[in-house]
Legacy VTK file of the C-alpha trace (Angstrom):
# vtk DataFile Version 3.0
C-alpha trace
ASCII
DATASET POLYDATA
POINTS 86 float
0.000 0.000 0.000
2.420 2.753 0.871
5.226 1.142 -1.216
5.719 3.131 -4.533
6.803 0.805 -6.972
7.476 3.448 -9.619
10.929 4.355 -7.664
12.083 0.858 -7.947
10.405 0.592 -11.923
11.508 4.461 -12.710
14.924 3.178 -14.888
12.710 1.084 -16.537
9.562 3.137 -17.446
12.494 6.024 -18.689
13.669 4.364 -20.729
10.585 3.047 -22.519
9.569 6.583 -22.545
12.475 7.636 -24.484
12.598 4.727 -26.864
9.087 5.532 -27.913
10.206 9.753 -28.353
13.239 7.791 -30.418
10.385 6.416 -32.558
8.304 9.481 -33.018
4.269 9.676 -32.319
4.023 8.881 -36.152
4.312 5.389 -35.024
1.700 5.367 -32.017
-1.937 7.098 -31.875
-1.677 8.029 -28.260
0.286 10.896 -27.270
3.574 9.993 -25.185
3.324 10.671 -21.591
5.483 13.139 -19.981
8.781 11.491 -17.811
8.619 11.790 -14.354
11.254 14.361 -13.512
14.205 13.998 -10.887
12.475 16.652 -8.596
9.503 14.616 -8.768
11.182 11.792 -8.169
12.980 13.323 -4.829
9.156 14.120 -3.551
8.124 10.549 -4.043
11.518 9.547 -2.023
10.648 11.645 0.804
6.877 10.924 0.553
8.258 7.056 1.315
10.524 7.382 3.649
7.514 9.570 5.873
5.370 6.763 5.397
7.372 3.778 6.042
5.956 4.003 9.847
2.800 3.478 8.516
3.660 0.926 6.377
5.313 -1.266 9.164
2.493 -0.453 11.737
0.062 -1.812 8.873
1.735 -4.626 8.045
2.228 -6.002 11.763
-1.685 -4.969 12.497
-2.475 -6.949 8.849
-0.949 -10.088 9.685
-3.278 -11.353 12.257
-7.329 -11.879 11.418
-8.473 -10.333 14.352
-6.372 -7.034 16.025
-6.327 -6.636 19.561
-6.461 -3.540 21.492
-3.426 -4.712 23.343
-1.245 -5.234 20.132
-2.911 -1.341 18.711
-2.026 0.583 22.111
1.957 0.133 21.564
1.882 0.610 17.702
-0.132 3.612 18.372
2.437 4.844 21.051
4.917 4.306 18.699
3.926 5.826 15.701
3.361 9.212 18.002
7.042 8.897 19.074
8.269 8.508 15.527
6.075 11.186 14.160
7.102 13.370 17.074
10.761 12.774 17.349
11.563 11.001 14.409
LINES 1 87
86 0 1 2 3 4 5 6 7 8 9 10 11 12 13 14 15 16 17 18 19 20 21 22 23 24 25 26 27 28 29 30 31 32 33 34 35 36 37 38 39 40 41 42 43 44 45 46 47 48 49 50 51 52 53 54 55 56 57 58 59 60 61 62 63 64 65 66 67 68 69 70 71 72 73 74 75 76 77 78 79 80 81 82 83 84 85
């Protein structure tokens, strides 16, 4: 959920961007999207790297069927200690 799989794709999808400017939109109907740019990229870093205690504190709550109020309590602590401090 909070993992963005276009950092890990982005060498990838930029280069099948640019092979398809290479071949012109003569060759496709639909109009080339724009590449992400390396600002943009740096946002979606730092957007990850905030949520990554979410991420963890979802995936430990996910993992059983039924959450407890005594398993919630500490991830809840925690989460206001990273957000606070961290």
């Amino acid at each position: 959920m909070f993992y963005f799989r276009y950092l890990y794709l982005a060498p990838c999808v930029n280069s099948a961007l640019q092979d398809l400017q290479r071949e012109g939109e003569n060759a496709t109907r639909a109009k080339i999207p724009d590449a992400v740019t390396l600002d943009e990229e740096k946002i979606l870093e730092d957007i990850q790297l905030l949520t990554k205690p979410l991420d963890i504190a979802m995936r430990d709550l996910g993992k059983d069927k039924f959450v407890t109020l005594s398993s919630c309590i500490p991830i809840i602590r925690l989460l206001r200690t990273v957000s606070i401090y961290g």
